[in-house]
Phi, psi and omega in degrees: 000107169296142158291128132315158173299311184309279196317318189292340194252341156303303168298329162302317168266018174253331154317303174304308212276327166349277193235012161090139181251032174261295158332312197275328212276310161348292191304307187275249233328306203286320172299329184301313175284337182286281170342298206294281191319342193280304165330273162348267162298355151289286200315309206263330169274016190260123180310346192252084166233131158276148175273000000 
C-alpha cells in the first residue's frame, strides 16, 4: 500500500487548518536554521581536518 498524491495533500490541508500558515512558516524557518547551524558543526568537527 502506497501514500498517494491524494492522502499527502489531504495531510497538508489538515495541517494548514491545524497551525495556521503563519505557524508552519515560523516552523521551516527555525528547522531551516536549526538544519543550517547542524551542518555547520559536522563541517567544523570533521576528524580527518589537522588540527
Amino acid at each position: 500500500m502506497s501514500i498517494g498524491l491524494t492522502q499527502i495533500l489531504v495531510v497538508l490541508v489538515i495541517v494548514l487548518l491545524l497551525f495556521g500558515s503563519k505557524r508552519i512558516r515560523s516552523l521551516g524557518s527555525d528547522l531551516g536554521k536549526a538544519f543550517t547551524g547542524f551542518k555547520k558543526e559536522i563541517k567544523n568537527n570533521d576528524p580527518d581536518r589537522d588540527s
